[in-house]
C-alpha positions in Angstrom: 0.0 0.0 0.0 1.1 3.4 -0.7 -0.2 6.8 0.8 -1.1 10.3 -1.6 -0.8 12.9 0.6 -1.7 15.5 -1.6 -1.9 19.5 0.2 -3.5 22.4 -1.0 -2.9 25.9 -0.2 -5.9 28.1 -1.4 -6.1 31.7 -1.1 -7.0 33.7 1.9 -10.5 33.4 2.4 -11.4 30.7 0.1 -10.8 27.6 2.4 -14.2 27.1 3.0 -15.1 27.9 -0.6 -12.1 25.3 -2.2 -13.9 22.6 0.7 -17.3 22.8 -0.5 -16.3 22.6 -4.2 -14.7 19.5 -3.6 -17.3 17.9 -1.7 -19.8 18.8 -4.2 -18.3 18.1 -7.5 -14.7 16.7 -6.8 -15.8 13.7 -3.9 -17.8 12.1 -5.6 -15.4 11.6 -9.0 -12.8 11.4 -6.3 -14.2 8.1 -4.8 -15.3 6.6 -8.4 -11.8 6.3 -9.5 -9.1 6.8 -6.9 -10.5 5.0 -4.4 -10.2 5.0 -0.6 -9.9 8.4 1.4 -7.8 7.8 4.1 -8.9 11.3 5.6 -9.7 15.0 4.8 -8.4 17.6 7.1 -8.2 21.5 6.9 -5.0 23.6 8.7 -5.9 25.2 12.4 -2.0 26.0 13.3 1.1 26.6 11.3 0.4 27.3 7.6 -2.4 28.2 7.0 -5.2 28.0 4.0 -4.3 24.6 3.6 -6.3 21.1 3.1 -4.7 17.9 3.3 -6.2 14.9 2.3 -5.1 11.2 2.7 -5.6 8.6 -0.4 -4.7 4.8 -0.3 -3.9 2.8 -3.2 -2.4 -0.7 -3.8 1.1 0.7 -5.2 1.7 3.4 -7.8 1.0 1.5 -10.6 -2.7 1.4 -9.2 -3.0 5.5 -8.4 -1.5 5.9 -11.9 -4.4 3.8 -13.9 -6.8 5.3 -11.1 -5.9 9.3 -11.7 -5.4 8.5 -15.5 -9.0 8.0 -15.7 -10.0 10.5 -13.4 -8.4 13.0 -15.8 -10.5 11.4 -18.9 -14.2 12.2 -16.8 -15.1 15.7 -18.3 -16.8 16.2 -14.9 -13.2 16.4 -13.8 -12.5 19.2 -16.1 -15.3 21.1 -14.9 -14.6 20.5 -11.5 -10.9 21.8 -12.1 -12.1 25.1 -14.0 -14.2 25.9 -10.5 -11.7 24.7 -8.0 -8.0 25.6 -9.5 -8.5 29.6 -9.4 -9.2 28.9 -6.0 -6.0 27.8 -5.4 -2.0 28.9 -4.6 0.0 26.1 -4.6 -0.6 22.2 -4.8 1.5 19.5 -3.6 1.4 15.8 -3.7 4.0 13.2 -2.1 3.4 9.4 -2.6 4.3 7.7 1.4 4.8 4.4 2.1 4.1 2.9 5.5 6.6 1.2 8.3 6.3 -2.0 9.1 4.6 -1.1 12.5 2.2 1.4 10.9 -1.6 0.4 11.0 -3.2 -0.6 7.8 -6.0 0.6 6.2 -8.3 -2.2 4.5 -8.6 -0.9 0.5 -11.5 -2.7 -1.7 -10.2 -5.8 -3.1 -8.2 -6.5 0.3 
């Protein structure tokens, strides 16, 4: 199993706005194709304007066919043309767990 932490950084302000945009439109085509939301979190201390969320996959191979056919659903694109200008910065690191680290069950497990 690997981990996608992926973090956004929105604008001042638009937090909220960048969070409800994704649970509207972006969730739901989220789930279809990528597959298991570790968790969903939005920064209280250090930087701020910030969401991090937590997706599991099998290995890379699997969040590579997954996000590849996330990217062919026009409702992505549409999703995208609301949520990027609410954005700064994006950033996405791949984590693998220790040994001793709990496991999450993914579908298929």
């Amino acid at each position: 199993m690997i981990v996608d932490q992926r973090t956004y950084t929105t604008r001042p302000g638009r937090l909220q706005d960048f969070v409800d945009t994704f649970a509207a439109q972006g969730l739901p085509l989220y789930t279809r194709y990528c597959g298991t939301l570790l968790g969903y979190f939005t920064s209280e201390s250090g930087a701020l304007n910030q969401v991090v969320h937590l997706w599991g996959y099998a290995d890379a191979a699997d969040r590579d066919t997954r996000r590849a056919a996330l990217a062919r659903d026009p409702g992505w694109q549409a999703f995208l043309d609301v949520a990027l200008p609410l954005l700064v910065s994006q950033e996405s690191r791949l984590l693998r767990p220790a040994a001793f680290s709990p496991r999450f069950a993914l579908p298929g497990d």
